[in-house]
N, C-alpha and C positions, 0 to 999 in steps of 0.2 A: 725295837723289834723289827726286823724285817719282813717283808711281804714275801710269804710263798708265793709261787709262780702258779697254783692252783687258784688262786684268792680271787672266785669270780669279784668281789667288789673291790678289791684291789684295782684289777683292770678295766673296768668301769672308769674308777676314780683317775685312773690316765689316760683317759680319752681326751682328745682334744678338747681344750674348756670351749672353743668357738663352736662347738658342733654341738647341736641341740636333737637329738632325737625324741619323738613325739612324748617322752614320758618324761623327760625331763621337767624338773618342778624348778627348784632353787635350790643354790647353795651359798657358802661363804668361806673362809679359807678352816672351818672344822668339819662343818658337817656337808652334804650332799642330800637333795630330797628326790625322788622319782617313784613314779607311778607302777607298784607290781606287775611283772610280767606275768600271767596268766590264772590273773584273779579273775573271780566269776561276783566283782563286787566293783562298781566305776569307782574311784577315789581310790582306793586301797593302795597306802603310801607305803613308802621304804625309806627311813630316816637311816642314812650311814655315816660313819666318822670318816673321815676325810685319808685319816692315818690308821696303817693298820693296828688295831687291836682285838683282843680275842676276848676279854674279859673287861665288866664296865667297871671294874676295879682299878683298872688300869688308865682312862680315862684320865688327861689333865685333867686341872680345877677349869683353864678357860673351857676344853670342851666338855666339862659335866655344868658349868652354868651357862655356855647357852641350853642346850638338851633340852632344859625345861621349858628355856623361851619359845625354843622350836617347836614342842609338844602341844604348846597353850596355843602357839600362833596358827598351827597345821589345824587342830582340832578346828580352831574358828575358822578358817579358811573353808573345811569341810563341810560343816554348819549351813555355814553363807551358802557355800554352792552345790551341796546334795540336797539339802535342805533334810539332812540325818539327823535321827533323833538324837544321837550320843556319839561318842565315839572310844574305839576301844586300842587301845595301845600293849604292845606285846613286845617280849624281848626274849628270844630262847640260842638261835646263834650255833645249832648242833648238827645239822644236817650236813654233809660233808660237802666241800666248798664254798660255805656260808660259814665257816663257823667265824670269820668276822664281824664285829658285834654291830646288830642293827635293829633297827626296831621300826616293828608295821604297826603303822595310825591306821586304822581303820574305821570308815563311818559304818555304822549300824542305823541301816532304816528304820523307821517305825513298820510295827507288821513281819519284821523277818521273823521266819517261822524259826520255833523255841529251839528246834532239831537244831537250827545254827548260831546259837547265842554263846555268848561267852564263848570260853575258849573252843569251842568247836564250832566259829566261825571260819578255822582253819579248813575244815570240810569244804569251804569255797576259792582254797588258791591250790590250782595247781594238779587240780582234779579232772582225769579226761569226761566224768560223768555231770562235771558242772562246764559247762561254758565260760570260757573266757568273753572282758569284753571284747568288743571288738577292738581293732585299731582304729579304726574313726572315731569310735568315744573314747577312748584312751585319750587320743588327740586332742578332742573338742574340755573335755576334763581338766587335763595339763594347761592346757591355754585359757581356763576360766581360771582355776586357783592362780596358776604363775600371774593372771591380769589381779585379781582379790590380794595377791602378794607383795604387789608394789612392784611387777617386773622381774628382773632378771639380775638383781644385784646381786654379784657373785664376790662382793670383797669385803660389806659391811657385816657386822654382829646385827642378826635378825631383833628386829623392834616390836614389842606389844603393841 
């Protein structure tokens, strides 16, 4: 299937692979990981498949068995450095120019208030009456998981 030309994560995933911007996490030649843009929550990740697809049906076998690896290894990674009590994983993909299938890890504090549990912790991305973080913790964020991650290995199959 080919990439529409609207495919915000399409063109993401053709960016120069040399150019790191602050939210960059990790990738490998399936998936790509990065830091939501205008979340009101620090860690709140964006797991993407590398190729386009619109349904995780569609998904090779290699990239539905890392998926998992990725999910276990980001959650721990969150853990280690929000120090979150949990973490909540979502995959919906309908919002238009998003409908390329991806999925937000999200750490949930201890203490966040009920208003934003489960799936209406979506109430905190993307909302002008929540605050984004800033770009300096975004930064500081990306650069403590990518360092918890092993680096910047953008060619191996991620490892438990």
């Amino acid at each position: 299937m080919s990439a529409p030309s609207s495919c915000l994560s399409c063109g993401q995933n053709a960016e120069n692979p040399n150019r790191r911007p602050e939210n960059w996490i990790a990738s490998d030649d399936n998936w790509r990981v990065s830091h939501a843009i205008g979340a009101a929550v620090a860690g709140w990740l964006v797991l993407v498949p590398r190729r386009h697809v619109v349904t995780i049906a569609d998904l090779t076998d290699e990239e539905a068995a890392a998926l998992g690896t990725w999910q276990i290894r980001l959650s721990r990674a969150l853990h280690a450095v929000t120090g979150c009590a949990k973490t909540y994983v979502a995959q919906f993909a309908e919002l238009a120019g998003f409908e390329h299938v991806h999925f937000h890890v999200v750490p949930r504090a201890d203490g966040l208030p009920h208003h934003f549990q489960g799936p209406r912790v979506f109430r905190l991305l993307g909302k002008p009456d929540q605050p984004a973080v800033t770009p300096a913790e975004v930064t500081r964020v990306s650069a403590a998981l990518r360092s918890h991650l092993g680096g910047s290995d953008t060619s191996a199959a991620p490892s438990l």
